[in-house]
Each structure stands twice: as structure tokens, then as C-alpha cells.
mmCIF file as Biopython writes it, N, C-alpha, C and O atoms, coordinates in Angstrom:
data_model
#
loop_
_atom_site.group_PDB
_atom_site.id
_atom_site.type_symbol
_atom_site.label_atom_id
_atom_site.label_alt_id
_atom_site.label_comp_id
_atom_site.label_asym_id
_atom_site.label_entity_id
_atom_site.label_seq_id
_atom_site.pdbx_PDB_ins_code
_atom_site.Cartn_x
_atom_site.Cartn_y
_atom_site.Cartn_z
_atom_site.occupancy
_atom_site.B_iso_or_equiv
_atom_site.auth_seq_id
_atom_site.auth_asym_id
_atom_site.pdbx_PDB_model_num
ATOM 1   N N  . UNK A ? 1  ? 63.373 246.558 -43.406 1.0 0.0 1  A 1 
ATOM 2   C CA . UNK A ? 1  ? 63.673 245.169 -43.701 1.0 0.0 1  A 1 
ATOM 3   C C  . UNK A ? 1  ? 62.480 244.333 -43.224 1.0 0.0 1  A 1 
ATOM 4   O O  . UNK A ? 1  ? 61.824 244.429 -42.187 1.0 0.0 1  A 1 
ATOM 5   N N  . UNK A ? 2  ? 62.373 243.472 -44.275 1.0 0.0 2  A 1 
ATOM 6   C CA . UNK A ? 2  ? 60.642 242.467 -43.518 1.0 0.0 2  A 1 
ATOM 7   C C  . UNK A ? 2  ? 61.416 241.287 -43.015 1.0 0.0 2  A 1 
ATOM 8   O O  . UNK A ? 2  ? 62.592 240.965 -42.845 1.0 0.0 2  A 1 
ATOM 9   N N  . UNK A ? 3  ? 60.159 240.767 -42.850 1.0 0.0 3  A 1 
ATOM 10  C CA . UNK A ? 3  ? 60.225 239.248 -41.634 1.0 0.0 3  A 1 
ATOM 11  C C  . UNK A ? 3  ? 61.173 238.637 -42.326 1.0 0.0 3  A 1 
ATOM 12  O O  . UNK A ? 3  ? 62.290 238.353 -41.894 1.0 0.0 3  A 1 
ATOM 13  N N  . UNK A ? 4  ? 60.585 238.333 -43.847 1.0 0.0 4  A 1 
ATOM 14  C CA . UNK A ? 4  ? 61.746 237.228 -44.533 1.0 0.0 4  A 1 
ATOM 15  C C  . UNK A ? 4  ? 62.950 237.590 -45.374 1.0 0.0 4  A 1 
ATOM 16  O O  . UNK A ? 4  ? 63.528 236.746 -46.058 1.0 0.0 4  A 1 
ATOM 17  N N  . UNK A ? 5  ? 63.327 238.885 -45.312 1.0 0.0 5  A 1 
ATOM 18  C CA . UNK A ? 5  ? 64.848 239.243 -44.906 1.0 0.0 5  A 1 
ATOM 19  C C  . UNK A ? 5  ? 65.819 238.779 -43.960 1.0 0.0 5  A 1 
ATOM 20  O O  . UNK A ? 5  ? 66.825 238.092 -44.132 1.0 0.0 5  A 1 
ATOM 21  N N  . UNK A ? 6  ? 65.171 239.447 -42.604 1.0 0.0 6  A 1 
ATOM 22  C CA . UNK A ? 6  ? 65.609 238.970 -41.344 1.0 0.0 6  A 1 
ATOM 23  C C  . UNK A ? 6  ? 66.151 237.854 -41.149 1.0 0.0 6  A 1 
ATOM 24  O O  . UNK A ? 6  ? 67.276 237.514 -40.780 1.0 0.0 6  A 1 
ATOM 25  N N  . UNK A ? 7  ? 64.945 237.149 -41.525 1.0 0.0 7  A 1 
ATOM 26  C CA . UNK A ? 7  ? 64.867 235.136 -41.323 1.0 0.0 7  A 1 
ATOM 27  C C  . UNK A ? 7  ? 66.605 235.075 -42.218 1.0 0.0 7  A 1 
ATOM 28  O O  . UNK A ? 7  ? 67.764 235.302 -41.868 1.0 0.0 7  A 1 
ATOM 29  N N  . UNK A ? 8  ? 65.889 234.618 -43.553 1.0 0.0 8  A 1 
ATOM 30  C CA . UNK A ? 8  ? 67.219 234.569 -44.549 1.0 0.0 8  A 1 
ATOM 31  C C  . UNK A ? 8  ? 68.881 235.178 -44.155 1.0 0.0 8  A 1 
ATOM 32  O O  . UNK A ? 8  ? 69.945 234.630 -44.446 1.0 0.0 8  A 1 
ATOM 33  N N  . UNK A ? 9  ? 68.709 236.254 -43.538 1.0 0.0 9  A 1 
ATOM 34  C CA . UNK A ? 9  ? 69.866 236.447 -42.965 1.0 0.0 9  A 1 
ATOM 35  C C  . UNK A ? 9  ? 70.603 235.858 -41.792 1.0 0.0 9  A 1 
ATOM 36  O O  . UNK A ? 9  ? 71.755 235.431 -41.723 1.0 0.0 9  A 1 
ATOM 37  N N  . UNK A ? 10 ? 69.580 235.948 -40.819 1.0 0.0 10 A 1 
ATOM 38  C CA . UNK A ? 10 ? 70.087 235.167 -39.657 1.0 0.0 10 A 1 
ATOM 39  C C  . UNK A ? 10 ? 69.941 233.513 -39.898 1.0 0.0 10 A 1 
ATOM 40  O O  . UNK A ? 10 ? 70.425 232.798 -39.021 1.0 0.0 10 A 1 
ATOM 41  N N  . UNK A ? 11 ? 69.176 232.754 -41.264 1.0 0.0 11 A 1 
ATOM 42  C CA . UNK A ? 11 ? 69.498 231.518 -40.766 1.0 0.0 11 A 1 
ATOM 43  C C  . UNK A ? 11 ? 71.196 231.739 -41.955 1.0 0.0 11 A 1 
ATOM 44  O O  . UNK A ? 11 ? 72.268 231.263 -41.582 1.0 0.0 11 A 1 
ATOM 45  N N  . UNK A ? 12 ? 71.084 232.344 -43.012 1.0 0.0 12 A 1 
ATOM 46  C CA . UNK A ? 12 ? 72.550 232.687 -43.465 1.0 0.0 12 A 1 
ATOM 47  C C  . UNK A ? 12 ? 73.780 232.457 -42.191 1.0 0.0 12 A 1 
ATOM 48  O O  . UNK A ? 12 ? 74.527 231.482 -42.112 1.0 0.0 12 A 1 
ATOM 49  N N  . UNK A ? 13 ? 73.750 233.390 -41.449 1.0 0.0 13 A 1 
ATOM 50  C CA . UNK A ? 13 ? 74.618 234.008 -40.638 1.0 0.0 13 A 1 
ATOM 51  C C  . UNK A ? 13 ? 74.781 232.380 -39.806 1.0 0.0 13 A 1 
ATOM 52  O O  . UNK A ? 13 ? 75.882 231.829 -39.786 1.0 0.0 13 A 1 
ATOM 53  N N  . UNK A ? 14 ? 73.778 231.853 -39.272 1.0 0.0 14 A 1 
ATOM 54  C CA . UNK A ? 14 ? 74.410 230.563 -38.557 1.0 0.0 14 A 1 
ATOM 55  C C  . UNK A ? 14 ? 74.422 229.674 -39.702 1.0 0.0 14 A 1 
ATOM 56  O O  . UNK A ? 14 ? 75.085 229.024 -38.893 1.0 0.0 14 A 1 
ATOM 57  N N  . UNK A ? 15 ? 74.383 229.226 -40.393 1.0 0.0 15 A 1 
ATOM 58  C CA . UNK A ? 15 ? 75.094 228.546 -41.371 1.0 0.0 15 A 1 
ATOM 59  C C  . UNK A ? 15 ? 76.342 228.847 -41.294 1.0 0.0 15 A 1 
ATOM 60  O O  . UNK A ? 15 ? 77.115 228.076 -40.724 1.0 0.0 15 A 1 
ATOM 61  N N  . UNK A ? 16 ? 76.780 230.044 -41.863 1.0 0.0 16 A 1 
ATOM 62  C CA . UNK A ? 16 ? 78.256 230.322 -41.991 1.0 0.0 16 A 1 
ATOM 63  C C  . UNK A ? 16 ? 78.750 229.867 -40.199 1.0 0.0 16 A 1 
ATOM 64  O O  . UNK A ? 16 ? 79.613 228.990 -40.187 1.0 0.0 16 A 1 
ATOM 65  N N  . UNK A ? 17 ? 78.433 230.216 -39.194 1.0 0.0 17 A 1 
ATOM 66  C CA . UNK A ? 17 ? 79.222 230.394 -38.166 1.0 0.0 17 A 1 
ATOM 67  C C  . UNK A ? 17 ? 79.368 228.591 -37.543 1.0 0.0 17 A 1 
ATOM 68  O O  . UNK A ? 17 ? 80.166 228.120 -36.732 1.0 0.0 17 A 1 
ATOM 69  N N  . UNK A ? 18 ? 78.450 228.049 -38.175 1.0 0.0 18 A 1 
ATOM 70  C CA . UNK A ? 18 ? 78.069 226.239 -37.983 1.0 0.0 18 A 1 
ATOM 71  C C  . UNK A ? 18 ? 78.929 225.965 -38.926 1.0 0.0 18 A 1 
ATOM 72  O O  . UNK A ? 18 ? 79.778 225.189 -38.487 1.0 0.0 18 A 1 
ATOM 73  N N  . UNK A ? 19 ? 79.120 226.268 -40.118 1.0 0.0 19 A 1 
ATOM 74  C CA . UNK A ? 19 ? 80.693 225.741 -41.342 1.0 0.0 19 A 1 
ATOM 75  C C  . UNK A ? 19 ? 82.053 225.966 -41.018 1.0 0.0 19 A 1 
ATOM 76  O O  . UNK A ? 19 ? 83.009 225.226 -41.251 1.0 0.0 19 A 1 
ATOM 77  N N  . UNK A ? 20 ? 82.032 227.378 -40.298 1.0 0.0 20 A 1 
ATOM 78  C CA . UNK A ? 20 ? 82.998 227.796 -40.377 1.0 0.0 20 A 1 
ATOM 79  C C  . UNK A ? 20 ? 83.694 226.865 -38.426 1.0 0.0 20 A 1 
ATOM 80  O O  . UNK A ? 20 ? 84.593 226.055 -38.201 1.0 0.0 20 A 1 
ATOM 81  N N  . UNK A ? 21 ? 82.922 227.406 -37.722 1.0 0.0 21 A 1 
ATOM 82  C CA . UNK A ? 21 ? 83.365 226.431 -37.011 1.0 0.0 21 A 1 
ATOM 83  C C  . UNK A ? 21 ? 83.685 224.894 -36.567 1.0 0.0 21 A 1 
ATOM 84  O O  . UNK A ? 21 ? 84.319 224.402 -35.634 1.0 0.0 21 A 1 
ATOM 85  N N  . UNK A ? 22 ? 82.938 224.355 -37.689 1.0 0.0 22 A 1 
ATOM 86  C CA . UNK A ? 22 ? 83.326 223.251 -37.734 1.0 0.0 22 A 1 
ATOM 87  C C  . UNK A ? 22 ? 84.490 222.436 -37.962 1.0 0.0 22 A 1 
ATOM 88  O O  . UNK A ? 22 ? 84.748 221.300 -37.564 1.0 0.0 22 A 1 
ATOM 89  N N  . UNK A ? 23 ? 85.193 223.301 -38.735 1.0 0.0 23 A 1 
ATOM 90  C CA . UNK A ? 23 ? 86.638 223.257 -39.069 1.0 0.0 23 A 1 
ATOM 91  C C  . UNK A ? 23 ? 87.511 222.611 -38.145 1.0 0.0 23 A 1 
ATOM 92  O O  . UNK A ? 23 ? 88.198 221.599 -38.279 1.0 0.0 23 A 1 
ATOM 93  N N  . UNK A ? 24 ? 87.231 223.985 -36.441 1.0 0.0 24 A 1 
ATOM 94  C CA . UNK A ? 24 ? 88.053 223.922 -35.882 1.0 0.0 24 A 1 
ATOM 95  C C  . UNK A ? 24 ? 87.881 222.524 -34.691 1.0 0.0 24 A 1 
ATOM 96  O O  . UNK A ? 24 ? 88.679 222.271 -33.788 1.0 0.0 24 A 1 
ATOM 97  N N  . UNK A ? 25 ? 86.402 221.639 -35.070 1.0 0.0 25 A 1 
ATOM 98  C CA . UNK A ? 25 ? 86.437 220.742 -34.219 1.0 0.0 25 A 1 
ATOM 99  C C  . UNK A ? 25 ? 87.929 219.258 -33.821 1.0 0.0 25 A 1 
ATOM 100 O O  . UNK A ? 25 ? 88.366 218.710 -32.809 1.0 0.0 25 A 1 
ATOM 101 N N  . UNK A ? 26 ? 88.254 219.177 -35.630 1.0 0.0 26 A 1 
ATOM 102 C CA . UNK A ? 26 ? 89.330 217.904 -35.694 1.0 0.0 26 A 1 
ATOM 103 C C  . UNK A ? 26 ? 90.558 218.400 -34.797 1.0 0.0 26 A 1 
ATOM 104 O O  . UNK A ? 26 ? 91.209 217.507 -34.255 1.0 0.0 26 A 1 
ATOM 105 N N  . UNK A ? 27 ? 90.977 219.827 -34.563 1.0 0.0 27 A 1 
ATOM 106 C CA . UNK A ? 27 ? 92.156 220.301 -33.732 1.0 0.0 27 A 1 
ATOM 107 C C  . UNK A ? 27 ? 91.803 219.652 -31.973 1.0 0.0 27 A 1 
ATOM 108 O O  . UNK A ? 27 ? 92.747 219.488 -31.199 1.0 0.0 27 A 1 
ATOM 109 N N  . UNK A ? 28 ? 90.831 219.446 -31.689 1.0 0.0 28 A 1 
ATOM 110 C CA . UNK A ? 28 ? 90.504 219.196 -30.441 1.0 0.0 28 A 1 
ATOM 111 C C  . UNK A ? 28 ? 90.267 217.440 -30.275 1.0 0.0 28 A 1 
ATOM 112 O O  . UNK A ? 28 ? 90.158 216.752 -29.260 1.0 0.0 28 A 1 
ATOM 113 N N  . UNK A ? 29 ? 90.249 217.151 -31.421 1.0 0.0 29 A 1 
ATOM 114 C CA . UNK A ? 29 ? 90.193 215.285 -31.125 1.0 0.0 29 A 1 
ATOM 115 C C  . UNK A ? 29 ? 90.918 215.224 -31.255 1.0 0.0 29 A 1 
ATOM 116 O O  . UNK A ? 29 ? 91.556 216.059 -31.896 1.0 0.0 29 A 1 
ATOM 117 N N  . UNK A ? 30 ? 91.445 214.084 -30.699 1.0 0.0 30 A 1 
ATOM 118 C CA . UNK A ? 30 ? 92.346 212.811 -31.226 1.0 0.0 30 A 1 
ATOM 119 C C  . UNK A ? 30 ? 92.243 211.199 -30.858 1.0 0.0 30 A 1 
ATOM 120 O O  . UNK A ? 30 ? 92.070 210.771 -29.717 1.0 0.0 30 A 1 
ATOM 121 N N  . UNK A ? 31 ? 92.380 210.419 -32.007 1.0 0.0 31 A 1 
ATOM 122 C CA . UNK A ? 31 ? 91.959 209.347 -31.438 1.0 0.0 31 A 1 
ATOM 123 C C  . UNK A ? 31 ? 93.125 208.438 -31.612 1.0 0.0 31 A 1 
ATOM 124 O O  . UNK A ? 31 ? 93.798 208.661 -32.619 1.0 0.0 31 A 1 
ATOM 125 N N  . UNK A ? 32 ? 93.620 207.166 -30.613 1.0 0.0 32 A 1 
ATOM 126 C CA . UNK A ? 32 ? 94.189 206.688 -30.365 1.0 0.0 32 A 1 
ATOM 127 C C  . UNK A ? 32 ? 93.916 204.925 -30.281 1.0 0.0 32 A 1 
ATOM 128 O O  . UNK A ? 32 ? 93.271 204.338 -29.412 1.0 0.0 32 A 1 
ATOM 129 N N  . UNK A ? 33 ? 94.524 204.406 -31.302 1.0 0.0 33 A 1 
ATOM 130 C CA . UNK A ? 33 ? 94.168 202.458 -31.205 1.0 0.0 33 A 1 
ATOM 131 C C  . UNK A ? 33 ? 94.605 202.262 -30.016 1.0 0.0 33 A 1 
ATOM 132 O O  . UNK A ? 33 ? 95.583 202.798 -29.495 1.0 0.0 33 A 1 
ATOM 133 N N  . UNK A ? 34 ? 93.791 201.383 -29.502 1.0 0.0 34 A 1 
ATOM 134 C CA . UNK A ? 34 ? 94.438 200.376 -27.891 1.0 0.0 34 A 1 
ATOM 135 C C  . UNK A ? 34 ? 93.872 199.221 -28.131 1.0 0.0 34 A 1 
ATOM 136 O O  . UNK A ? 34 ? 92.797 199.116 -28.722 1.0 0.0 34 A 1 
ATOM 137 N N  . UNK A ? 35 ? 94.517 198.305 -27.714 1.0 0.0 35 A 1 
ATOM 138 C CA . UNK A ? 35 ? 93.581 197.236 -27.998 1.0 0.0 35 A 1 
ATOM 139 C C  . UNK A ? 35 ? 92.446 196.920 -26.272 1.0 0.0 35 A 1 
ATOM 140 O O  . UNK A ? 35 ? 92.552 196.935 -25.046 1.0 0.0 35 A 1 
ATOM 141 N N  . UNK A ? 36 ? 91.610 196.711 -27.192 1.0 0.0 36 A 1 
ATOM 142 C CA . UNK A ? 36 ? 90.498 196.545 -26.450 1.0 0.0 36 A 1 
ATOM 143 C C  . UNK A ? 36 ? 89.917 195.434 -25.386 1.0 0.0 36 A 1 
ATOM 144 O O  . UNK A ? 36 ? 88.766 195.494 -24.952 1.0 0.0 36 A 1 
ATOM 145 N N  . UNK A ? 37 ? 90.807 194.470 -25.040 1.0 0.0 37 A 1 
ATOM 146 C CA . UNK A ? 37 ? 90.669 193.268 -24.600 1.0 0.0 37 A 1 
ATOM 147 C C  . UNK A ? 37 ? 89.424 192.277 -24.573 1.0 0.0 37 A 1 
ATOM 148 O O  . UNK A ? 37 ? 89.093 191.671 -25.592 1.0 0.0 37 A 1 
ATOM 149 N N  . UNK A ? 38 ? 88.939 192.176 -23.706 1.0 0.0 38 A 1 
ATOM 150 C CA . UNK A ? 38 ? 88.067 190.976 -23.863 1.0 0.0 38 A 1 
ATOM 151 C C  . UNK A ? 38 ? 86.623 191.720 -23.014 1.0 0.0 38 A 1 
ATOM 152 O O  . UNK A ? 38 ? 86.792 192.359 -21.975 1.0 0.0 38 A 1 
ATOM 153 N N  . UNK A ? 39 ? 85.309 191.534 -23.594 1.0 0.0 39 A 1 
ATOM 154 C CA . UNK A ? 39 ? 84.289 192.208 -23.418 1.0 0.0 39 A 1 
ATOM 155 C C  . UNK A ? 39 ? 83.456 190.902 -22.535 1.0 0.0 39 A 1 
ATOM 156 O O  . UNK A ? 39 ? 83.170 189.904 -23.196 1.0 0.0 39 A 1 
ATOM 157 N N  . UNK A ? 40 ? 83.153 190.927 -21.337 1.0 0.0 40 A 1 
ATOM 158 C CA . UNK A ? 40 ? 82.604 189.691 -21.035 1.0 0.0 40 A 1 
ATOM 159 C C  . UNK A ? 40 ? 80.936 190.045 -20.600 1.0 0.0 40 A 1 
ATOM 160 O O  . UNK A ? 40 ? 80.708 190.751 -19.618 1.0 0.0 40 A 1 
ATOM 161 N N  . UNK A ? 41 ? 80.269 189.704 -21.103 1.0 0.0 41 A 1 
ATOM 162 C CA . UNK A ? 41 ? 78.613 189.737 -20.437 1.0 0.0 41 A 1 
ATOM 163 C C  . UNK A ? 41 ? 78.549 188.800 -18.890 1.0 0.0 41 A 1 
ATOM 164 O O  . UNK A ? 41 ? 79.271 187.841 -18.616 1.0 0.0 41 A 1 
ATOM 165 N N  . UNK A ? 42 ? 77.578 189.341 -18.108 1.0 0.0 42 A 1 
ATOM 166 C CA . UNK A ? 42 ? 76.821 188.869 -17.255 1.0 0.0 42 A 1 
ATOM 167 C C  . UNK A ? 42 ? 75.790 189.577 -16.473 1.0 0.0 42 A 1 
ATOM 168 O O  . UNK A ? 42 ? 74.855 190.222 -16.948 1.0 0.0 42 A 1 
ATOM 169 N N  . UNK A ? 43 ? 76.089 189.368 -15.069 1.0 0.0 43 A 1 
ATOM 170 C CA . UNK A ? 43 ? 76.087 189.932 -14.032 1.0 0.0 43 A 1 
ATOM 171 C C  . UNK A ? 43 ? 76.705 191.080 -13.345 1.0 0.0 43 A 1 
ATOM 172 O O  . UNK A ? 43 ? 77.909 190.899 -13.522 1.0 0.0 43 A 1 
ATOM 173 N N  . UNK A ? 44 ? 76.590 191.901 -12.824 1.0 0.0 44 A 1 
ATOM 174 C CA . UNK A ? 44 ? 77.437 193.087 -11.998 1.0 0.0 44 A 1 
ATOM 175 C C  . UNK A ? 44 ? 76.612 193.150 -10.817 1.0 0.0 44 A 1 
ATOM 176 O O  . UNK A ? 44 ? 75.503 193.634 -10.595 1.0 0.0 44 A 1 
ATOM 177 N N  . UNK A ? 45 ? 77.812 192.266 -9.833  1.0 0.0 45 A 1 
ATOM 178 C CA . UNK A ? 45 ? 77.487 192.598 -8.413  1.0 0.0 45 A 1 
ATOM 179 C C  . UNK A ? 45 ? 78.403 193.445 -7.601  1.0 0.0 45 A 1 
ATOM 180 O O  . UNK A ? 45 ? 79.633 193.435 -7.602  1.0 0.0 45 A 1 
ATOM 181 N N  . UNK A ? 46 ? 77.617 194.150 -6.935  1.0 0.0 46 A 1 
ATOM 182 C CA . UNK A ? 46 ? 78.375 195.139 -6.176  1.0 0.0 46 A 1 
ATOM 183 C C  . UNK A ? 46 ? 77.824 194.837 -4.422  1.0 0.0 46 A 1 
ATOM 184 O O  . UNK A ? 46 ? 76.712 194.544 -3.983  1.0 0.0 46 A 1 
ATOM 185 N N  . UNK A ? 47 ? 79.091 195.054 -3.761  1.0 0.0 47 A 1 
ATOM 186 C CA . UNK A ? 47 ? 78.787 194.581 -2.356  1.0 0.0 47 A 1 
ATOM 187 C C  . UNK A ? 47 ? 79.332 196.179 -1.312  1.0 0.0 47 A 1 
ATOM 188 O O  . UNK A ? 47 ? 80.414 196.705 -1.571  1.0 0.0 47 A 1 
ATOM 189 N N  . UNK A ? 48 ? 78.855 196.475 -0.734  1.0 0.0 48 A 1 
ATOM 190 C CA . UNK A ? 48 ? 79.111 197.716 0.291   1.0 0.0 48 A 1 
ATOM 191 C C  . UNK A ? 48 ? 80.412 196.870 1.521   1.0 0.0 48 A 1 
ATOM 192 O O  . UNK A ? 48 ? 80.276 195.821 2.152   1.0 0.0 48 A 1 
ATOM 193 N N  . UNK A ? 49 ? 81.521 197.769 1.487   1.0 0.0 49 A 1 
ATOM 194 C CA . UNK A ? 49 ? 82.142 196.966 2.582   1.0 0.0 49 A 1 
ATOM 195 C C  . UNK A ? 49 ? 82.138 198.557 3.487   1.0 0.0 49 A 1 
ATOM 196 O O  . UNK A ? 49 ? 81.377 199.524 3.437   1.0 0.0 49 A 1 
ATOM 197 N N  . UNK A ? 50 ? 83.708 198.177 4.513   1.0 0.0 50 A 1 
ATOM 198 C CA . UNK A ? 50 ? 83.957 199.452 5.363   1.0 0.0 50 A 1 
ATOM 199 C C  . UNK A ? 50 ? 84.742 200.556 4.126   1.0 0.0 50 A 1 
ATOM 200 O O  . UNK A ? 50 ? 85.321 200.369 3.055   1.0 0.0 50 A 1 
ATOM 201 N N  . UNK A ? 51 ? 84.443 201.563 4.825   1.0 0.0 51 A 1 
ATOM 202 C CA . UNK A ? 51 ? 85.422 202.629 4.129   1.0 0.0 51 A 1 
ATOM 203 C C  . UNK A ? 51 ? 86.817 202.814 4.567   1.0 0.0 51 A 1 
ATOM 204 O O  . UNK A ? 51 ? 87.032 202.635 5.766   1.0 0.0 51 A 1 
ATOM 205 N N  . UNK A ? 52 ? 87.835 203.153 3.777   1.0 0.0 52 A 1 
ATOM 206 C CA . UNK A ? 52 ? 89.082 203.317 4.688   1.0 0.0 52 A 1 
ATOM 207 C C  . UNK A ? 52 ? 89.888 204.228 4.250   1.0 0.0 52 A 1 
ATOM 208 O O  . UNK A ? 52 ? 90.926 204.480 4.862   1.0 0.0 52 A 1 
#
């Protein structure tokens, strides 16, 4: 078997295994509306106090 057998097969072979798994990505999402409230710009200050 030469170089560009090889090639052709193995980029074949991940093709199929990149299609075929792709399938199974939508079983693992899910997405959910919330409402999103209110987005405010500024500043972010952060202050160090005690720990407790």
C-alpha cells in the first residue's frame, strides 16, 4: 500500500468517526430559556475582608 492510500484511508476513517460521532453530541446538551435580567456595565471592585 503507498503513501496516498494510507493518507486517503485514514483521512476517510476520521471523517466517518467525526460524522458519525457527531450525532451523539445533541444527547448531551440541553438548553434551557431563563430570563436573563439586567446586564449593567461599569466598574468591578473587589475589597479583601477577614475570612470566616
Amino acid at each position: 500500500m503507498n503513501k496516498m492510500t494510507k493518507g486517503a484511508l485514514a483521512t476517510g476513517l476520521d471523517v466517518a468517526l467525526l460524522l458519525g460521532g457527531g450525532g451523539t453530541l445533541a444527547v448531551w446538551n440541553k438548553s434551557v430559556a431563563e430570563p436573563a435580567g439586567t446586564i449593567t456595565s461599569g466598574d468591578l471592585e473587589l475589597t479583601a475582608g477577614t475570612g470566616t
